[in-house]
MDAnalysis code that builds the backbone (N, CA, C; Angstrom):
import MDAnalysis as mda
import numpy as np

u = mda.Universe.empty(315, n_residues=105, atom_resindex=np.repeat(np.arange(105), 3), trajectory=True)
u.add_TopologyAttr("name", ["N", "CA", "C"] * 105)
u.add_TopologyAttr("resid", np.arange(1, 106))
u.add_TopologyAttr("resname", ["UNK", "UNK", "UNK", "UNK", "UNK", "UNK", "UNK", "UNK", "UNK", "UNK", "UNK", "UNK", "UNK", "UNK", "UNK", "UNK", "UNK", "UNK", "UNK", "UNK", "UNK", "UNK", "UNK", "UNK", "UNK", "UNK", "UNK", "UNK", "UNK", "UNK", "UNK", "UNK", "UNK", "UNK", "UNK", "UNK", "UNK", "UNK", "UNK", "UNK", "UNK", "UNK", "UNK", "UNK", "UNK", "UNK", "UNK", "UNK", "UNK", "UNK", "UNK", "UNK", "UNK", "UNK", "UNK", "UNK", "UNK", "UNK", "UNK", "UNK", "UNK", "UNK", "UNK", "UNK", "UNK", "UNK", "UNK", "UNK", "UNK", "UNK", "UNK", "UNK", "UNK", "UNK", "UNK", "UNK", "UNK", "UNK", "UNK", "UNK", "UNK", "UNK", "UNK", "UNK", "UNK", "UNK", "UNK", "UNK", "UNK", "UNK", "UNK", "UNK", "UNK", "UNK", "UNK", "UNK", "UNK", "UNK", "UNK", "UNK", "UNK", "UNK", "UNK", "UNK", "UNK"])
u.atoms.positions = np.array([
    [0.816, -1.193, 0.000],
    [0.000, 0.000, 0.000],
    [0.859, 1.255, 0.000],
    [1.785, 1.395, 0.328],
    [2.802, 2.074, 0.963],
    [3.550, 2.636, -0.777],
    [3.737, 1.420, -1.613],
    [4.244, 1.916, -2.849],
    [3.248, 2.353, -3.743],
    [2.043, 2.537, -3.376],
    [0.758, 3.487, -4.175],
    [0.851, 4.709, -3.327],
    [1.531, 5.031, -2.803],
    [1.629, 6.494, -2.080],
    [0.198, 6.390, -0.575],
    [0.016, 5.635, 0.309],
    [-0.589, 5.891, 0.988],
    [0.120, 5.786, 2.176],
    [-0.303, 6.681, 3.209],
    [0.233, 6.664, 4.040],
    [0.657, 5.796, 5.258],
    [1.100, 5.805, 5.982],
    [1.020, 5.102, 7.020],
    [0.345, 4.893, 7.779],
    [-0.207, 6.130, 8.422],
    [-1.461, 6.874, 9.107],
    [-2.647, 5.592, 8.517],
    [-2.886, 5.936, 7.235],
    [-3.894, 5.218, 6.131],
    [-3.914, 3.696, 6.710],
    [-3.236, 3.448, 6.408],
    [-2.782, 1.998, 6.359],
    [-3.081, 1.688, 7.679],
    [-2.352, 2.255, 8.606],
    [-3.249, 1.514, 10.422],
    [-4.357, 1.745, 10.674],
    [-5.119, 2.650, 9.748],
    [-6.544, 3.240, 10.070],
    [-7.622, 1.906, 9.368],
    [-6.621, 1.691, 8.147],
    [-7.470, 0.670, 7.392],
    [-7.313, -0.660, 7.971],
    [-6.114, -1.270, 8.354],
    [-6.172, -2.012, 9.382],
    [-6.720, -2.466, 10.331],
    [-6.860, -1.782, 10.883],
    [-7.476, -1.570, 12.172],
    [-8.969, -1.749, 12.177],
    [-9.790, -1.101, 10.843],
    [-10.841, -1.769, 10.722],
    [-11.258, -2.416, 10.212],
    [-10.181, -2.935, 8.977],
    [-10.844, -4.361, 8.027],
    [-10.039, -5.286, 8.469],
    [-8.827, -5.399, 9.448],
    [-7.601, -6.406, 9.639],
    [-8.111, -7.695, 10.564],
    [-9.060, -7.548, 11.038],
    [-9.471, -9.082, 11.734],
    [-10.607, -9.510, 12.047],
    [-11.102, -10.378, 11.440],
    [-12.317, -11.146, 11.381],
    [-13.370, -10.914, 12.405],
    [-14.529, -10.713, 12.159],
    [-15.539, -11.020, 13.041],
    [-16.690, -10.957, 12.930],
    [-17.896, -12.184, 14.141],
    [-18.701, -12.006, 13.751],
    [-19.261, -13.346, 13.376],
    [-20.029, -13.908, 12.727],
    [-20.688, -15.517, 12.341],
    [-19.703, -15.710, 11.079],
    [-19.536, -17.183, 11.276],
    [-19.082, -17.406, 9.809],
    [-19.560, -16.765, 8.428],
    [-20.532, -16.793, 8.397],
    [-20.881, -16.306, 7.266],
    [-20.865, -14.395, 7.183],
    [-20.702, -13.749, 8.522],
    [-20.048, -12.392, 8.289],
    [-18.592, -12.606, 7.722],
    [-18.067, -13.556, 8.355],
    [-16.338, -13.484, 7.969],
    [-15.939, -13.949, 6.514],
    [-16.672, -14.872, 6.103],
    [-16.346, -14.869, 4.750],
    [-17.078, -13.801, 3.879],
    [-18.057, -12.887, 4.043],
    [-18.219, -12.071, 3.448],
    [-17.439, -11.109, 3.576],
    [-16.396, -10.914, 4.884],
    [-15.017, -10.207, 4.878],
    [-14.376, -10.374, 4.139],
    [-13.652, -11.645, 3.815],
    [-12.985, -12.395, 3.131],
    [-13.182, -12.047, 1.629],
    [-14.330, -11.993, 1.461],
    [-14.692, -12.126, -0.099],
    [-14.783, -10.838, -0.719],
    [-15.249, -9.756, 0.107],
    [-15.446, -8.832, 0.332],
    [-13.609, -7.697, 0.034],
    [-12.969, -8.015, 0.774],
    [-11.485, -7.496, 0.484],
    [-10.762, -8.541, -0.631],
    [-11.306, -9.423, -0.880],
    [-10.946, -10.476, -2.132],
    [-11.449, -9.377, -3.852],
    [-12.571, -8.908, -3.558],
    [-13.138, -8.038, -4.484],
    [-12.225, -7.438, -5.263],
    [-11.828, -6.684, -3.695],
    [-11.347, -5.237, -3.665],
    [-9.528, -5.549, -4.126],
    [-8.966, -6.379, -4.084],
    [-7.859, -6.712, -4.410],
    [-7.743, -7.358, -5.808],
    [-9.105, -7.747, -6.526],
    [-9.016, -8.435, -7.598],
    [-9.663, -7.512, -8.493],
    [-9.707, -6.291, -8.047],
    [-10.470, -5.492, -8.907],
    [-9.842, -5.265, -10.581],
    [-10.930, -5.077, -11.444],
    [-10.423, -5.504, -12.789],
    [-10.758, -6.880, -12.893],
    [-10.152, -8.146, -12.288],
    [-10.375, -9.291, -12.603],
    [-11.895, -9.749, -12.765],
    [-12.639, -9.976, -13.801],
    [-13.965, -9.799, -14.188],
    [-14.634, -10.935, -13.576],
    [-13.820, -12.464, -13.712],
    [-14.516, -14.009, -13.832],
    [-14.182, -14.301, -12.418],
    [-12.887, -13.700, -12.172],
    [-12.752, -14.022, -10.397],
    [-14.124, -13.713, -9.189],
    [-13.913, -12.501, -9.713],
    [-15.440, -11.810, -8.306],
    [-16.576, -12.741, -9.308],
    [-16.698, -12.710, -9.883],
    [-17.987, -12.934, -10.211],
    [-18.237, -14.328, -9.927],
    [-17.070, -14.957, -10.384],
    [-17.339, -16.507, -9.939],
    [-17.206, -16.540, -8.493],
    [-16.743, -15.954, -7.629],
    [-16.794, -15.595, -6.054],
    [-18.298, -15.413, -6.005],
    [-18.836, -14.320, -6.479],
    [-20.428, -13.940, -6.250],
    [-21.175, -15.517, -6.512],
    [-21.397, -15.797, -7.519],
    [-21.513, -17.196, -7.894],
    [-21.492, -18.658, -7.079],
    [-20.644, -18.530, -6.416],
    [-20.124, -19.415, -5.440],
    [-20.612, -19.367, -3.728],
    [-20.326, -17.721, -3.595],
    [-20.571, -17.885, -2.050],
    [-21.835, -16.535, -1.662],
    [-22.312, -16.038, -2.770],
    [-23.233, -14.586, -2.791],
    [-22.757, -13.024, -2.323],
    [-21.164, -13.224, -2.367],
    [-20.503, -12.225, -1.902],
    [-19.744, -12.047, -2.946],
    [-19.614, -10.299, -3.428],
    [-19.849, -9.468, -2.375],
    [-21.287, -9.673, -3.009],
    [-22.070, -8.553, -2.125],
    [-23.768, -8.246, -2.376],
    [-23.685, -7.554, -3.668],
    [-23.874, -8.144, -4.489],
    [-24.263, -7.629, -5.938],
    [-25.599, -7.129, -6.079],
    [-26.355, -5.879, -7.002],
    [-27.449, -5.668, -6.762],
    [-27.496, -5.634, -8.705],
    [-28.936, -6.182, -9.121],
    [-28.774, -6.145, -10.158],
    [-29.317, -5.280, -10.861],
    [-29.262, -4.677, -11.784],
    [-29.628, -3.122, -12.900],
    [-30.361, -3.449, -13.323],
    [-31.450, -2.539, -13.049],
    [-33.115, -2.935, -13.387],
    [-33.391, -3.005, -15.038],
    [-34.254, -3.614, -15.449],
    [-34.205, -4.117, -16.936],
    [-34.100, -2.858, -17.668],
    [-35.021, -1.751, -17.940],
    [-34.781, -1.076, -18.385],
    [-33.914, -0.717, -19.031],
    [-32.516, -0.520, -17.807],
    [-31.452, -0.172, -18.636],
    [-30.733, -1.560, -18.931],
    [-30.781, -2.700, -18.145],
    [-30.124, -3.621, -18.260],
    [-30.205, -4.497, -19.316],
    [-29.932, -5.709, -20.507],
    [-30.409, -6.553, -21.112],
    [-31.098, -7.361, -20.459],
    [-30.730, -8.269, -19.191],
    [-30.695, -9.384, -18.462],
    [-31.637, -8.868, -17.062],
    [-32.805, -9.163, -16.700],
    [-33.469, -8.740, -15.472],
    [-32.881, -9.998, -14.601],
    [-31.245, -9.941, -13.912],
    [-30.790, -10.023, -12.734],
    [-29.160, -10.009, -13.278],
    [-27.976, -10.535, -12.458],
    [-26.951, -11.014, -12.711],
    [-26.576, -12.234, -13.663],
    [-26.089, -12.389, -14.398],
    [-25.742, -13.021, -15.247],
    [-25.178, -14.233, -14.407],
    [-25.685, -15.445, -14.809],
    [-24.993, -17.025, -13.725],
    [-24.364, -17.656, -14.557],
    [-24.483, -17.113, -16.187],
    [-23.395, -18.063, -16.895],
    [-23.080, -17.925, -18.003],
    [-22.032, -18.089, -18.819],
    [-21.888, -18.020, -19.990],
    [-22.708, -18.842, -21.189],
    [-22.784, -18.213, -22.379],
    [-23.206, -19.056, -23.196],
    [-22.138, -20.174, -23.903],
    [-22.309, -21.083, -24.601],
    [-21.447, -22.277, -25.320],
    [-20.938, -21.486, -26.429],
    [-19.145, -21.710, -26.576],
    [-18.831, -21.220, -27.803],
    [-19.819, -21.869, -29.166],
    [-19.897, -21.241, -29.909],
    [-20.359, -22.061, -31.003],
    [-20.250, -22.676, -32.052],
    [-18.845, -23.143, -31.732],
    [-17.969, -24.018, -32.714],
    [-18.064, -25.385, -31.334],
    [-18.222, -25.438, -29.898],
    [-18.708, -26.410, -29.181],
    [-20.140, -26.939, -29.349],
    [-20.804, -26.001, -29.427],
    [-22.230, -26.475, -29.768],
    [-22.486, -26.999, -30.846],
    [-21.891, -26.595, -31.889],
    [-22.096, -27.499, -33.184],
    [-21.183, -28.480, -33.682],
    [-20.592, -29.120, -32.663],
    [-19.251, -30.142, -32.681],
    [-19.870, -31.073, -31.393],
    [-20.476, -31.085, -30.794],
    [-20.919, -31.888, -29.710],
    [-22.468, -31.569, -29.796],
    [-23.063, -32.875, -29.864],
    [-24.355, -33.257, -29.934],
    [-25.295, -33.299, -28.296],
    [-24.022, -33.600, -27.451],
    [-24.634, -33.638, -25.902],
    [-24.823, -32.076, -25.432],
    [-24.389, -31.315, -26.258],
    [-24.436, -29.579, -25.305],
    [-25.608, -29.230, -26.796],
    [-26.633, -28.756, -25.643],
    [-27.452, -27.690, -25.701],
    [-27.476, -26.198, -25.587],
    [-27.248, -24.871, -26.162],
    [-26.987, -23.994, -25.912],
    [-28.352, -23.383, -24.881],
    [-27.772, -22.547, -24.180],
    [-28.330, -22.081, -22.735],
    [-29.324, -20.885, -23.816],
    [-30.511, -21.173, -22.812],
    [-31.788, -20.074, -23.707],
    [-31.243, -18.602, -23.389],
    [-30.657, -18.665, -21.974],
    [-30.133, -17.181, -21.053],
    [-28.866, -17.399, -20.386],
    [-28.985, -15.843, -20.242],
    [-27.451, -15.915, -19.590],
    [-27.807, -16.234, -17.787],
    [-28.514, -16.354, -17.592],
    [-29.504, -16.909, -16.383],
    [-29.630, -17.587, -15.715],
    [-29.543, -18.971, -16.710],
    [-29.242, -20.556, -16.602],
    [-27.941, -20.415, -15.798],
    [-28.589, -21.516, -14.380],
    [-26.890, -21.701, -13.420],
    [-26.400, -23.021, -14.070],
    [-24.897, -22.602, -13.632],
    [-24.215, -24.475, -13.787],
    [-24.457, -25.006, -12.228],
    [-24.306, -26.268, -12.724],
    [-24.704, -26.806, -11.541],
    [-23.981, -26.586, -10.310],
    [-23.324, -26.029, -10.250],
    [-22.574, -25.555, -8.624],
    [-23.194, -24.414, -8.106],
    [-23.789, -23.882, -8.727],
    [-23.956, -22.234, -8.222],
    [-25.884, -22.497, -8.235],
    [-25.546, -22.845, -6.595],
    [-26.920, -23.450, -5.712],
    [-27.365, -22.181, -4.844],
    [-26.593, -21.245, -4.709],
    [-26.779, -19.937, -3.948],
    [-28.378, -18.911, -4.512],
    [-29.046, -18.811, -3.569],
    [-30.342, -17.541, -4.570],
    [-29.411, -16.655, -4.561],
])
């Protein structure tokens, strides 16, 4: 933190209130996941497959209007040189459709 120009001051202040767990399990891994975000920021498939996985961080989704998709997106569609090379894959109607791991509402 220190070689992005923040201070020291900064740094024990931020410490001090994000530096140690607490609270029910499921507050602490939303800590966890939560400063996982914030460190992977830019990384698009990481958080999201985090959101995906454990419902953290709290994603809120962009109301249709402006959005294509009325919620978060749970999955990609099939390239389509896979879909038309394999007879067992069905292409997904939405981007909507979960894979089967991502059991989270």
């Amino acid at each position: 933190m220190s070689s992005a120009g923040t201070t020291p001051a900064a740094i024990t202040a931020y410490l001090a209130a994000n530096g140690t767990l607490a609270g029910t399990q499921a507050a602490r891994l939303e800590q966890i996941i939560n400063q996982k975000y914030i460190a992977n920021f830019g990384v698009v498939m990481e958080n999201w497959t985090d959101w995906r996985r454990t419902g953290y961080p709290n994603i809120k989704p962009i109301p249709t209007p402006v959005a294509v998709w009325n919620g978060v997106p749970r999955s990609l569609f099939y390239p389509f040189n896979e879909v038309s090379s394999n007879p067992n894959i069905k292409q997904k109607a939405t981007l909507l459709e979960r894979v089967f791991w991502d059991t989270r509402p």
